[in-house]
KOLVEXBA-335305 format. One record per residue (C-alpha): chain; x, y, z. Coordinates in Angstrom, 1 decimal. Layout:
BEGIN
A,X,Y,Z
...
***
This chain:
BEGIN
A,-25.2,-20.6,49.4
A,-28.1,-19.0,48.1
A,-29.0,-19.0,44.2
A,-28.8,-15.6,42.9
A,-33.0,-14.1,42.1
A,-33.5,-13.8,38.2
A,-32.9,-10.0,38.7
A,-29.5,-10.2,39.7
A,-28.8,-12.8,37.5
A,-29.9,-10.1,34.4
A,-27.9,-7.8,35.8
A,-24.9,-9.8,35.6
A,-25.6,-10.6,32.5
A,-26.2,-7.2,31.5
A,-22.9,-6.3,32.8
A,-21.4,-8.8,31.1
A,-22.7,-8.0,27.5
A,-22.0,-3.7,28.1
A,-18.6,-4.4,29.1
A,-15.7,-3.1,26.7
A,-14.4,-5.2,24.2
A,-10.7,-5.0,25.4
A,-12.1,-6.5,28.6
A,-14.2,-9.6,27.4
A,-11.9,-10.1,25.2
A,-8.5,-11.1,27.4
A,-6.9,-13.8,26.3
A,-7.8,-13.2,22.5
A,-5.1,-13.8,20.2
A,-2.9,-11.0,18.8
A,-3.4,-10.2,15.3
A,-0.4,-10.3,13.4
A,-1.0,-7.6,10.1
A,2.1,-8.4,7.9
A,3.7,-5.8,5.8
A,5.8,-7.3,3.0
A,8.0,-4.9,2.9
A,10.4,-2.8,4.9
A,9.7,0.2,7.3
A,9.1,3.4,6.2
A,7.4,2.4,2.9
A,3.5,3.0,2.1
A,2.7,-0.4,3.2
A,4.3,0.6,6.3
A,3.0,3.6,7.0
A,-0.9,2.6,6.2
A,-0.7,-0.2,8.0
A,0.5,1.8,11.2
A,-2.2,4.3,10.7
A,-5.2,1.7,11.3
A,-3.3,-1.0,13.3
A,-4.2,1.5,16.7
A,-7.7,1.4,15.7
A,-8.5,-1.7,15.0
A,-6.8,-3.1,18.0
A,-9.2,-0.5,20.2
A,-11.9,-1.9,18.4
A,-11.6,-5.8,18.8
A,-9.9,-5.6,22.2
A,-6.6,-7.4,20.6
A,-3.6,-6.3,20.2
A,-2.4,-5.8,16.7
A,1.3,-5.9,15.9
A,2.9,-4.7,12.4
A,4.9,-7.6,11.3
A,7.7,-6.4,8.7
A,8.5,-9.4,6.1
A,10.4,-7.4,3.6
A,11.7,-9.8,0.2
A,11.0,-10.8,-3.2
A,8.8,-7.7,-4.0
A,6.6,-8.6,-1.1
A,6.5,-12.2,-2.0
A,7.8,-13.4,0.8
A,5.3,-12.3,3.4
A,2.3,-12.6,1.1
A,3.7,-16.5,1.0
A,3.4,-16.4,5.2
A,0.4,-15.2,4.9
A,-1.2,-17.4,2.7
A,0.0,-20.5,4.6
A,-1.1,-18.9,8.0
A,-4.2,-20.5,9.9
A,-7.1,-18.9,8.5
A,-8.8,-17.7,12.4
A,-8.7,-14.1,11.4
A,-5.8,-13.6,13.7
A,-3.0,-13.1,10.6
A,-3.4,-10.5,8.2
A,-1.7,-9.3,5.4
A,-1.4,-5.2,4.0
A,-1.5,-6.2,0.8
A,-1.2,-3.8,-2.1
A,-0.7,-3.4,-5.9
A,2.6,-5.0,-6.3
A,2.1,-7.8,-3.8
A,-1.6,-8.3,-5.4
A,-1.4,-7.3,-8.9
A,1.8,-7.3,-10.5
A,3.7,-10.0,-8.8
A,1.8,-12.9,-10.5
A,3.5,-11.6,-13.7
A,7.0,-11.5,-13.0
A,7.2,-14.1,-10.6
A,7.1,-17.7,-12.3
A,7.2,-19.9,-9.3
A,4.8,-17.6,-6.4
A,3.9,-19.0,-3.1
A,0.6,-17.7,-3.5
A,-2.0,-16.7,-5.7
A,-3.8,-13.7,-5.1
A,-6.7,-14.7,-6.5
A,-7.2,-18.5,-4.4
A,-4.8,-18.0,-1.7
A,-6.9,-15.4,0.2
A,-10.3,-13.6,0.8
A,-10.4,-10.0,0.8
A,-11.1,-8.3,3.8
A,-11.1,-4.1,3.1
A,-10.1,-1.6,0.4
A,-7.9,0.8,2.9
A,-6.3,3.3,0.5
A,-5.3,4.8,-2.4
A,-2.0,6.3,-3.2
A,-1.2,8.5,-5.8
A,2.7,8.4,-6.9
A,5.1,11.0,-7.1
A,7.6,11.7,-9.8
A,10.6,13.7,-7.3
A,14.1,14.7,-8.5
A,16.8,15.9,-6.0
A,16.0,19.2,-5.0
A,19.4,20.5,-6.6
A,18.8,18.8,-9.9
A,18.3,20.7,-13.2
A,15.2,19.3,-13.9
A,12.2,21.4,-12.5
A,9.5,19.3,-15.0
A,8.6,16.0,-16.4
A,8.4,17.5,-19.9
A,12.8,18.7,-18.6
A,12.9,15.0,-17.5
A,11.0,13.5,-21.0
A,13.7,15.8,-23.0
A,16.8,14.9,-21.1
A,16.0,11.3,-21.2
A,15.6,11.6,-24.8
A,18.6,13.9,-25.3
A,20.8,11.0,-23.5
A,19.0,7.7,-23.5
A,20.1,5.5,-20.3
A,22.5,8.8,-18.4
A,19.3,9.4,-16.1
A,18.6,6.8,-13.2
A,15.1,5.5,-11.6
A,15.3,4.1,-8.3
A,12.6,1.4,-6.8
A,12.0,-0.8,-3.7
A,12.9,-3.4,-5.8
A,12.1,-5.3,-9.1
A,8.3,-5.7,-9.8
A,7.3,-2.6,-6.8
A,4.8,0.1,-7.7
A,7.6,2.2,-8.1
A,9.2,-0.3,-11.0
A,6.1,-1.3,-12.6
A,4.9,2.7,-12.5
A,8.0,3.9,-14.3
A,7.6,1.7,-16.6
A,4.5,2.6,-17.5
A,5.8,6.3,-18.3
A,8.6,4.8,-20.1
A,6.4,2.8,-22.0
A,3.9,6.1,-23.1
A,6.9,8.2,-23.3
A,8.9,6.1,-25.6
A,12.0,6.9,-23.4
A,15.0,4.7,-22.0
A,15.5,5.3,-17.7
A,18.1,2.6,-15.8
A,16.2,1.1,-13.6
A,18.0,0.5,-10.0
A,16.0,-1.5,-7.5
A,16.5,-1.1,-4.0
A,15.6,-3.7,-0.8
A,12.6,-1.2,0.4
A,11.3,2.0,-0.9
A,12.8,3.8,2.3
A,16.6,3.1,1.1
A,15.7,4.4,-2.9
A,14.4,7.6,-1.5
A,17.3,7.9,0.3
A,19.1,7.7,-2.1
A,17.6,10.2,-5.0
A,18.3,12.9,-1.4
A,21.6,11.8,-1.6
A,21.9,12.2,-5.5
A,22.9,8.6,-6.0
A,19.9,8.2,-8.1
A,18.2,11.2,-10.6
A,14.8,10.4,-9.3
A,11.9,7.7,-8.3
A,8.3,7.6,-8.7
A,7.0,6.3,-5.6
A,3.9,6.2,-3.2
A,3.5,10.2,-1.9
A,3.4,8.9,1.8
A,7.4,8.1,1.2
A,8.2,11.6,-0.5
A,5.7,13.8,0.8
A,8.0,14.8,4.3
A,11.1,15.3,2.1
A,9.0,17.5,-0.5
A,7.8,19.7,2.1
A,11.1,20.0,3.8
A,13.7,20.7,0.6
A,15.1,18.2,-0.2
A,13.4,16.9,-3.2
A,11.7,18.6,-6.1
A,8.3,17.0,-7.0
A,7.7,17.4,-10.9
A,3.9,15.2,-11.5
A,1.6,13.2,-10.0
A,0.1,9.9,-11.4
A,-3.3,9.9,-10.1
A,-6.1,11.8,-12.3
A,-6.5,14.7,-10.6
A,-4.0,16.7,-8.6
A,-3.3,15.7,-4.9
A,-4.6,17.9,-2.4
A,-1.0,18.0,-0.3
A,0.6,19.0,-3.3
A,-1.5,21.4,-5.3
A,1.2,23.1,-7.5
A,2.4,19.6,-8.7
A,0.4,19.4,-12.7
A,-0.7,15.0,-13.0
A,1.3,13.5,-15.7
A,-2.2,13.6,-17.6
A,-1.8,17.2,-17.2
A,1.9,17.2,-18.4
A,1.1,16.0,-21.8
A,0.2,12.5,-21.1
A,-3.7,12.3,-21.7
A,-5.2,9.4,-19.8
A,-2.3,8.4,-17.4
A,-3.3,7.2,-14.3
A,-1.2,4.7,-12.2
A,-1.7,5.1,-8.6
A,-1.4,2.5,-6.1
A,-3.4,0.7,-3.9
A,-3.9,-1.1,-0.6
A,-6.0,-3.1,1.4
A,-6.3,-5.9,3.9
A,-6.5,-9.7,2.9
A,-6.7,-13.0,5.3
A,-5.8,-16.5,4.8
A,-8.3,-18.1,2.4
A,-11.1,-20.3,4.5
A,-11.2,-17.6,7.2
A,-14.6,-17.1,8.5
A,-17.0,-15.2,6.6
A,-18.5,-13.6,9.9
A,-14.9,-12.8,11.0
A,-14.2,-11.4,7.7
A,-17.7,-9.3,7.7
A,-15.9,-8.3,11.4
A,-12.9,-7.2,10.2
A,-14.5,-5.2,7.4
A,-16.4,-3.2,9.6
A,-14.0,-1.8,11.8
A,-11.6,-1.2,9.3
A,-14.2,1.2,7.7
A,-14.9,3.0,10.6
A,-11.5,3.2,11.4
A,-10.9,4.8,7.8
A,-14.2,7.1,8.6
A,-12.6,8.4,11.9
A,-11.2,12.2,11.5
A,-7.9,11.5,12.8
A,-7.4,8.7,10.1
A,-8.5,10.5,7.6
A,-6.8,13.7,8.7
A,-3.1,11.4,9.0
A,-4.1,9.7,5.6
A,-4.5,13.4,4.3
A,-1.5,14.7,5.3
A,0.6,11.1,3.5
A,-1.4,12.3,0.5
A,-3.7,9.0,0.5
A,-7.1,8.5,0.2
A,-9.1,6.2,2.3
A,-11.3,3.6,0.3
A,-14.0,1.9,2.6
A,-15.9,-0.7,1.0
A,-17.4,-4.2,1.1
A,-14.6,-7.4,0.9
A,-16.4,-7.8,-2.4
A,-15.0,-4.5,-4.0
A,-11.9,-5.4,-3.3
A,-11.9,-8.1,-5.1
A,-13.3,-6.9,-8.3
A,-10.1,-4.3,-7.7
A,-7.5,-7.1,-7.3
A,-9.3,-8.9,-10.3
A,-9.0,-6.4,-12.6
A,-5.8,-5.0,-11.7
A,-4.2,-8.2,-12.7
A,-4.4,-8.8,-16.5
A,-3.4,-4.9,-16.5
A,0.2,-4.8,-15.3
A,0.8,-7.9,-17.0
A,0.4,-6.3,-20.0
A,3.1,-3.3,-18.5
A,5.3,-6.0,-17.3
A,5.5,-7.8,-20.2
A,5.9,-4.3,-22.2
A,8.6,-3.7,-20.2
A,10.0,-6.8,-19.6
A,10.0,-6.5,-15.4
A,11.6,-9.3,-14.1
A,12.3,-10.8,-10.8
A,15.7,-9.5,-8.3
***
């Protein structure tokens, strides 16, 4: 059999190299990106919105792997013990990242040693909703009537130590008022439940509110990031309500096993920031009243870093503790 000239043989390899992703790349692993937390939440939902495009991207599939417990412990802890080839991921976000470490005495992780950050996705302002048939049209009604009757009114959560928790708290703390705090397994049941009227009111990540907002059935009354969110542009900021200075909003972004790859990291990085640039995620992150956040694994970082000693100081304010 004849040997092939050297111009077919660069044209074979030509073809090789200009051939999609998806197509060199059969065989590849799937990457499992865990959300530790239920669906519907968020997590959830930000992790859906870039899951499509990064699996385009590296030619793998990427499945969304719920792992729901322990204010997100539970599937940070997978995660952490999970071989460190780039192929498991973890949506981690403020609670899971930041605020855990203070309320949970005995972690399987740390946030800080137990992985490498991989890219800043979004961030999230929350929103302070009541049911839409409630009495209370403002947080300065909602300040009074808490004051008026200290532990009547009701908070829900996803559950001890969630954004939700720890961002209550914080308004508690600066309002000098007394809320009962009841947690729920996953942000999706403890909205369900202020609709319902089980609860008075919760003060979650908009992507959870925003569709029940626009359709009725609850009243938003503030926002927590700085300015006011662009879905939303009736709703004052807490700031704005008479709270100078407050700002809690949450955050997301990805994180890998520690010891993965610094190239496959670097990878990663890159096509989740594209994938953030693209106008169809930006346009779905838009309309969930988030804010994508590209940046190097290094920002992140310096985000989870200083986001730590912070909520300690809320947590122990407040005294958060575990379920």
């Amino acid at each position: 059999m004849p040997h092939p000239s050297d111009s077919t043989r660069r044209a074979l390899l030509a073809a090789l190299l200009c051939a999609p992703i998806a197509t060199r790349a059969q065989g590849a692993k799937t990457i499992r990106l865990i959300v530790p937390f239920t669906p519907g939440g968020s997590t959830d939902i930000l992790a859906r919105a870039i899951a499509p495009k990064l699996a385009a991207a590296l030619g793998q599939n990427v499945v969304i792997d719920n792992k729901p417990g322990a204010g997100g412990s539970l599937g940070a802890g997978e995660a952490a013990k999970a071989v460190a080839d780039g192929n498991t991921l973890l949506m981690g976000h403020i609670g899971t990242l930041a605020v855990n470490p203070s309320i949970y005495p005995k972690l399987p992780y740390d946030p800080l040693t137990s992985f490498v950050p991989v890219a800043y996705v979004a961030r999230v302002p929350n929103v302070l909703v009541v049911n839409a048939s409630s009495p209370i049209r403002s947080l300065k009604e909602l300040i009074e009537a808490a004051r008026a009757q200290p532990g009547k009114l009701t908070y829900s959560s996803g559950g001890n130590g969630s954004a939700a928790h720890i961002t209550f708290e914080a308004l508690k703390l600066r309002a000098k008022v007394f809320v009962v705090h009841v947690p729920y397994r996953g942000t999706a049941p403890s909205v369900t439940d202020v609709i319902a009227g089980q609860v008075d009111c919760t003060f979650t990540g908009s992507p959870a509110v925003l569709p029940h907002v626009r359709s009725g059935r609850l009243r938003a009354l503030a926002v927590s990031s700085a300015q006011r969110l662009a879905a939303l542009p009736d709703v004052p900021t807490v700031a704005e309500s008479g709270y100078p200075g407050f700002e809690t909003d949450q955050w997301y972004g990805v994180v890998a096993p520690a010891g993965t790859p610094a190239a496959t990291v670097s990878r990663l990085n890159a096509e989740i920031n594209k994938a953030l640039a693209l106008p169809e995620v930006m346009q779905q992150l838009a309309t969930e009243g988030a804010a994508p956040m590209p940046g190097t694994p290094q920002a992140f970082g310096e985000l989870i870093r200083r986001e730590i000693p912070r909520w300690a100081e809320v947590a122990r304010a407040g005294n958060v503790r575990p379920d």
